[in-house]
N, C-alpha and C positions, 0 to 999 in steps of 0.2 A: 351498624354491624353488618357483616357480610351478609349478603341474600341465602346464600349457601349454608352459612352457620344456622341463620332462623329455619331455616328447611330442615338442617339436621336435628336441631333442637327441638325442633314441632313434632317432628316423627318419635324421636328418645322420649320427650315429655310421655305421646301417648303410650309406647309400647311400655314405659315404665310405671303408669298408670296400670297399666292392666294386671303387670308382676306384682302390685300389690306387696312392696319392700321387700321381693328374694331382690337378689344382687347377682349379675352371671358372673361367674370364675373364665369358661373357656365359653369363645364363640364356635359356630362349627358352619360349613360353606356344604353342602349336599347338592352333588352334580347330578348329571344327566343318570335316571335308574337307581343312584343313590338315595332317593329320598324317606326310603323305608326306614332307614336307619333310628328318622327320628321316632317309629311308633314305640323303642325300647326306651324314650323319657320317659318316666313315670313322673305323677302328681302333673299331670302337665296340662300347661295351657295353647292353645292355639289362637292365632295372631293372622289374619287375611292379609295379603299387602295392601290388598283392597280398602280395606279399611285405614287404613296409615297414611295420616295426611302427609303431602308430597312425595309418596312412595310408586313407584313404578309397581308393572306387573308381569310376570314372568309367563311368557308364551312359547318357551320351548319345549319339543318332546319331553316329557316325563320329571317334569319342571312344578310342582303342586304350586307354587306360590304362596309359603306362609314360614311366618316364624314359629317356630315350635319350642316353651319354656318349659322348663323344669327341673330334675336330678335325672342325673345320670353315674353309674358307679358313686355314688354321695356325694356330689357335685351338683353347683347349680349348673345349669347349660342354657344357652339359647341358639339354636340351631337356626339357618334356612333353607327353610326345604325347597330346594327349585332358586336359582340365581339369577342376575339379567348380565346380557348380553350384549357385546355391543353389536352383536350384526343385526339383534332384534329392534335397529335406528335410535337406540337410545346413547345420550352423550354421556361421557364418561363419567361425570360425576352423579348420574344412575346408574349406572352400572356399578360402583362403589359405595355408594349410599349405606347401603346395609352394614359397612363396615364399620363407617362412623358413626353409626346411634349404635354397634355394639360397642365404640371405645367411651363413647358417650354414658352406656348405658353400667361400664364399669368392668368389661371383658378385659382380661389380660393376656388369655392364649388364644389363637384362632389357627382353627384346624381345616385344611380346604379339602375335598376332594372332586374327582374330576373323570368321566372316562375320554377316554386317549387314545388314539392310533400308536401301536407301535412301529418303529421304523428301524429298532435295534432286534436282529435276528433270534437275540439271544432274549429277548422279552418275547415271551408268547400269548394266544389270547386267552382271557381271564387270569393272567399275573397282575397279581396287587404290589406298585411300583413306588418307592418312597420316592417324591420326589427330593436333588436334593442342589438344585438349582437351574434357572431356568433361561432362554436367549426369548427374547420381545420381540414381536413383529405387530405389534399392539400400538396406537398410540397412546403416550405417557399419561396415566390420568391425572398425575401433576401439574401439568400444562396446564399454564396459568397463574395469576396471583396465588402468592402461597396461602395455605390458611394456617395461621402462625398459631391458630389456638388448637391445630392439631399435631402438629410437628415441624422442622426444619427445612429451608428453602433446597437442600444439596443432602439429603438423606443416603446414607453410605449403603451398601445393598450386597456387599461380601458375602454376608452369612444370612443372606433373606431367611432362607430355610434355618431352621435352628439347631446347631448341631448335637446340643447336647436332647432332644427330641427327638432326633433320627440316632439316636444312640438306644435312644427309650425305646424304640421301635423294633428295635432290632432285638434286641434282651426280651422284651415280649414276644413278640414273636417264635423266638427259639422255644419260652415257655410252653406258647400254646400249641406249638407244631405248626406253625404259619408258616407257608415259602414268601421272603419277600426277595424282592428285586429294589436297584435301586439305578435310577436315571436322569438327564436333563429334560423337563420339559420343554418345548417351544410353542408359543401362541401366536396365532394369527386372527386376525378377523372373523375368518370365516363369509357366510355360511355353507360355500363351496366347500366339499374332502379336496385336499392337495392334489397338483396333477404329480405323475410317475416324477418329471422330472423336478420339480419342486420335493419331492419326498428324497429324492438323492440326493440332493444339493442342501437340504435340511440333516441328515443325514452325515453326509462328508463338513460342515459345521461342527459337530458335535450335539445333535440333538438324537433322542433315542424315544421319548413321546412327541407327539402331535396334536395340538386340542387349538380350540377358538377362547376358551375363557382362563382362569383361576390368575394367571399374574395379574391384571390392574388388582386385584383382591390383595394380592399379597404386596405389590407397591402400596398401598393404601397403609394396609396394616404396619407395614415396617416403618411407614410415614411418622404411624399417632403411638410406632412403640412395642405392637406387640407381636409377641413371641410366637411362629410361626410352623404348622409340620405340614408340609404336603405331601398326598397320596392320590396315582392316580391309577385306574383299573384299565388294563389295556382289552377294549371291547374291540379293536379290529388290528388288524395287520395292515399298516401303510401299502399300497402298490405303488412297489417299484416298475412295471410294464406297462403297456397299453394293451393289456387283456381285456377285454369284456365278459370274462367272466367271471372275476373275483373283482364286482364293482360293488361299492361299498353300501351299506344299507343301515339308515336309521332305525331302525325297526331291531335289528340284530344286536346294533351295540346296547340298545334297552334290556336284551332279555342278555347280554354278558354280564354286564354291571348287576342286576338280580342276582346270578348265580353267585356272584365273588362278594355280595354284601353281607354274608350272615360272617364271612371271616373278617372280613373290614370292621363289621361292629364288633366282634370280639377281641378283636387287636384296640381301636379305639376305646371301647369300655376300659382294659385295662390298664393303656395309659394316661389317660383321665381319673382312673382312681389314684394313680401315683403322685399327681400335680400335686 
């Protein structure tokens, strides 16, 4: 068997061991300042990566590094709080990992979110942005032998994002009184902010967010099948100048993604009770 499959299978075994026979319906992806989101699971368990044989550990800003199970709107969920990275020098298939012991684990929907530079005028900071497709500067975490016991060697990638999900989003939203926006993400490596002219030239492409993570998450997912919504909170405004004075600051997009999470989980609650 693949070395990779016993890796993913070690991990599913344990984290399925601890759930104790719930079953997850939706996985959930919780970016940078997002991770509070998970303290609204009730009956819930928490899950160290630490603890997770062959599981990485999540070292970025505002990143907690754990699985978080339980219900959510009467749903089972199993979220992660804090994701890896590849600019944190891990190879792609850790930085993915999480995804496969969720489809392992029996997840059908997986919901990412992410905060983001914006680089479209018309997204400003602290708008909650569906994503609803995205341009790669990532490499492919595909690359490589396929793993056929998780999906197709040439997996089609049209409708990553799920349309009838970004429909859901939107009908909610109007309920709750939420403004959404909606745009292209593009991912790069990272862990450099983009210079001015990489933001123009990202930009005049057609990209409208900026981030270092969530697509290998979501090539993953569409890999093993499942149904995808991305959202992402734009904590700063890309520079387009060589100003020094609007130089970009980790610490800031931490406390934007705060402010915009109590409407993020209220939109998510809602459309997890509809699944």
């Amino acid at each position: 068997m693949d070395e990779r499959v016993i890796r993913i299978n070690n991990a599913a075994g344990y984290v399925e061991s601890i759930l104790d026979g719930r079953k997850p319906l939706v996985g959930l992806v919780l970016g940078s300042g997002l991770g509070q989101l998970a303290e609204l699971v009730e009956d819930k368990v928490v899950i160290p990566y630490k603890d997770i044989p062959f599981f990485p550990v999540s070292t970025a800003i505002g990143h907690k590094g754990n699985y978080i199970a339980g219900r959510l709107a009467g749903k089972v969920v199993i979220a992660m709080q804090g994701r890896f990275h590849y600019y944190e020098g891990y190879p792609m298939e850790m930085v993915t990992i999480g995804i496969r012991v969720m489809k392992a684990l029996g997840v059908k929907y997986l919901f990412v979110s992410n905060a983001a530079g914006s680089c479209n005028p018309e997204i400003g900071l602290g708008d909650i942005c569906v994503i609803r497709d995205h341009i790669n500067n990532l490499p492919n975490p595909l690359i490589g032998p396929n793993l056929d016991e998780f999906g197709p060697r040439f997996p089609d990638m049209t409708c990553a994002y799920d349309l009838e999900l970004q429909k859901l989003a939107f009908n909610k939203a109007k309920e709750l009184g939420i403004s959404l926006k909606r745009g292209v993400y593009f991912g790069s490596t990272g862990p450099t902010y983009e210079t001015p002219a990489e933001v123009r030239f990202y930009r005049s492409i057609g990209a409208d967010l900026l981030g270092m993570s969530t697509i290998p998450e979501v090539i993953v997912a569409r890999h093993c099948g499942l149904r995808v919504f991305g959202v992402s909170v734009a904590t700063n405004c890309a520079n387009t100048t060589n100003d020094s004075v609007v130089l970009n600051d980790p610490q800031d997009v931490i406390e934007q993604a705060d402010r915009a999470a109590e409407n993020l989980a209220r939109l998510l609650n809602e459309m997890i009770k509809s699944l």
